[in-house]
C-alpha positions in Angstrom: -6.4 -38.5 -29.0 -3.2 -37.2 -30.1 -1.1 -40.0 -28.3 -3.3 -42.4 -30.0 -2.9 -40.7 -33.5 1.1 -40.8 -32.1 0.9 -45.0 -31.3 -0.9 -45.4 -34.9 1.8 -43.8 -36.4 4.9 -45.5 -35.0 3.6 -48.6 -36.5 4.1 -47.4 -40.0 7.4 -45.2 -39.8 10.6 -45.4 -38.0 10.4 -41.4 -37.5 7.0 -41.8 -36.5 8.0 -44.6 -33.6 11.2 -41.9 -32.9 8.5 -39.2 -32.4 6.3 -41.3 -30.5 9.3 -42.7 -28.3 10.7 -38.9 -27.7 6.9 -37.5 -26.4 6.4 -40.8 -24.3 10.3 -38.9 -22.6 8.7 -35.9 -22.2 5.4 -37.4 -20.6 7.6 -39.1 -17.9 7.1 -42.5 -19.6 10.7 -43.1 -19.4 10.8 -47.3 -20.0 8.2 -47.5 -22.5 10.0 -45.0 -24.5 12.9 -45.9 -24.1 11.9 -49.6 -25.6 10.7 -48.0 -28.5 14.3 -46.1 -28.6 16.0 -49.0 -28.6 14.6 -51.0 -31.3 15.0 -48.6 -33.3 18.8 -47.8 -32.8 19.0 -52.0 -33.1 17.7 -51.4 -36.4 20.6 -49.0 -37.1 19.1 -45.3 -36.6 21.7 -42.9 -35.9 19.3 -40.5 -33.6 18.1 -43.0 -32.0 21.5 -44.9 -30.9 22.5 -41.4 -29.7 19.5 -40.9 -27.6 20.2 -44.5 -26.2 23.2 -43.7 -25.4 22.0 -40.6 -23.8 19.7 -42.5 -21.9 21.8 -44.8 -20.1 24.4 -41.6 -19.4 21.5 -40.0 -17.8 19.8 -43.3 -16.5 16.8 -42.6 -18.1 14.2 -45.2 -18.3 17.4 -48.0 -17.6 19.8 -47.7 -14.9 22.9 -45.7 -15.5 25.6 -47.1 -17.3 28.9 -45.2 -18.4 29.8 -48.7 -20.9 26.3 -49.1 -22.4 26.1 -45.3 -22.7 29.6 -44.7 -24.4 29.1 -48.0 -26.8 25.7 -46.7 -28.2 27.4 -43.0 -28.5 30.2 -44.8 -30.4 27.5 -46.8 -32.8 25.6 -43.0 -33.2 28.8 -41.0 -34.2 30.5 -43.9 -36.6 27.1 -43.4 -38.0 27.7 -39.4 -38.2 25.5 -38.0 -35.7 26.9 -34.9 -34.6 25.9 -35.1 -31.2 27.1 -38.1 -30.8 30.7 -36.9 -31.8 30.8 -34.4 -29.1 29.5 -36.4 -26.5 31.9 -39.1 -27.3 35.0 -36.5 -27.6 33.8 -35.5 -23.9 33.8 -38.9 -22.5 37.2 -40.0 -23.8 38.7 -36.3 -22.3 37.3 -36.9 -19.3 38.3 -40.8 -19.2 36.1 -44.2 -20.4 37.0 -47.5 -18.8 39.5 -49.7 -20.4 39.2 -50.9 -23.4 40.3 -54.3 -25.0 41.0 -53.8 -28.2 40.0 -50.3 -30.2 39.9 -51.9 -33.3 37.1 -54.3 -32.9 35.2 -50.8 -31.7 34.5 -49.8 -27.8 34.8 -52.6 -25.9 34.5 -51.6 -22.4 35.5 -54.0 -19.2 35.0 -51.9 -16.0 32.3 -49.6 -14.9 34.6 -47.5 -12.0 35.5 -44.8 -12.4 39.1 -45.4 -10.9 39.5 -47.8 -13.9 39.2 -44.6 -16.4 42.2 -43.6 -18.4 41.8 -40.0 -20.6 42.4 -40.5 -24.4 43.5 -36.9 -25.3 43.9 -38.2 -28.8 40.5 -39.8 -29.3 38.4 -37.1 -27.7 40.4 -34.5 -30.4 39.3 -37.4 -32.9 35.9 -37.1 -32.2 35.7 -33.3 -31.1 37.4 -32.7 -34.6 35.0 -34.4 -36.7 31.9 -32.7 -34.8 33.5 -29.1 -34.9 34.2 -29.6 -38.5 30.3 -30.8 -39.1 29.3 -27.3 -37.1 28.8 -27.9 -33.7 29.6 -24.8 -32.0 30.1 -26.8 -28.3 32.2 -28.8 -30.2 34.8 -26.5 -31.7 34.9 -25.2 -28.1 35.7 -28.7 -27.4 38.4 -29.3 -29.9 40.1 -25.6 -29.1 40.5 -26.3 -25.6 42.1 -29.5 -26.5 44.3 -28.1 -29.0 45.1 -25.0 -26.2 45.5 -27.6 -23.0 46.2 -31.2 -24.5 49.3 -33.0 -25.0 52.4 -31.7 -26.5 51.9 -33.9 -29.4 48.1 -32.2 -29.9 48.9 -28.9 -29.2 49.2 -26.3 -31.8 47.3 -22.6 -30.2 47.1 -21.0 -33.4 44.7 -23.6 -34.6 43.0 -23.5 -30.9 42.4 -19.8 -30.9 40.6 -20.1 -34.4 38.3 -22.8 -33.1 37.6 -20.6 -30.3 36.8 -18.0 -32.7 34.6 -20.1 -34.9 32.2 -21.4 -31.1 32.5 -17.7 -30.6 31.1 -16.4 -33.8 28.5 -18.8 -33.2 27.3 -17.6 -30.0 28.5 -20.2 -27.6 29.9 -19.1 -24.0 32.8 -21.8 -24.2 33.7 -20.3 -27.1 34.2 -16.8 -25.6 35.8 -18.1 -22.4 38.5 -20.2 -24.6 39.2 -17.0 -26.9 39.4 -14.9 -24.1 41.7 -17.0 -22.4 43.5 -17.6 -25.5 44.1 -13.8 -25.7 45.0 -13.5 -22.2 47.5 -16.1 -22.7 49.8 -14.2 -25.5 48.9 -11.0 -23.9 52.5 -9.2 -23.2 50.9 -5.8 -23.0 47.5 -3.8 -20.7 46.2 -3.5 -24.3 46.5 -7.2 -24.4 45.3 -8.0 -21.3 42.5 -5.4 -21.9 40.9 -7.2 -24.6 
């Protein structure tokens, strides 16, 4: 009864279909919700571009796909999703494949790894803007690449506070960047100690 009541109601409102989409997940009823997903991040639904995204990262209910996966994050965080910010900051840290042209938006050309290049620069973009909006894993995120980036991006005053603020918050890669942060300028036991 209550995935029938859940069907009836995705006709009639896009969170509805979004709710109906995300139990049809959690049933193991990867494709069909994953349809449902993707019309609605088509029609321009922040959540749902992120969970699309999410989907083909995870190769859930599609096959896996590292370029449809990063465009869709890219549609999710121009759109503001926070999520999608941090995920986005993670993939271009860790390295997306080539892109032609980063004005006309991700436009990906290989699928290998080997063809990856880190963007420092656009994963502190994207971290930023996520950390600033809240996200605890994300002003992990952002410290570390303040702490560990480039010369140009680093500034460890600034890293040490975002590591504060994921701290504060509860979040373990906020703790390990502080504490490493303290261990770092540490000239003394007492230092070292804390």
């Amino acid at each position: 009864m209550k995935r029938v009541l859940s069907r009836v109601g995705a006709r009639f409102s896009q969170r509805a279909r979004l709710a109906h989409a995300l139990a049809l997940l959690a049933e193991g009823e990867a494709v069909e919700g994953f349809g449902h997903l993707s019309i609605l991040a088509g029609a321009g639904m922040p959540e749902a571009q992120f969970r699309v995204g999410r989907a083909y990262l995870d190769g859930t209910g599609v096959p896996p796909s590292l370029v449809e996966g990063a465009r869709w994050m890219r549609r999710a965080a121009e759109a503001g999703w926070v999520e999608a910010r941090l995920v986005l900051g993670t993939l271009y840290l860790f390295g997306l494949p080539h892109e032609a042209g980063a004005a006309q938006g991700l436009r990906l050309t290989a699928e290998t790894p080997g063809d990856s290049t880190p963007d420092p620069t656009a994963a502190a973009h994207w971290a930023r803007l996520a950390a600033e909006a809240g996200s605890p894993d994300a002003q992990a995120l952002y410290g570390y690449i303040l702490a560990n980036g480039p010369d140009e991006l680093r500034d460890v005053a600034a890293a040490e506070d975002w590591f504060a603020r994921a701290a504060a918050a509860g979040c373990a890669q906020g703790h390990l960047g502080l504490g490493l942060a303290w261990l770092r300028a540490a000239t003394d036991e007492a230092g070292r100690a804390r």
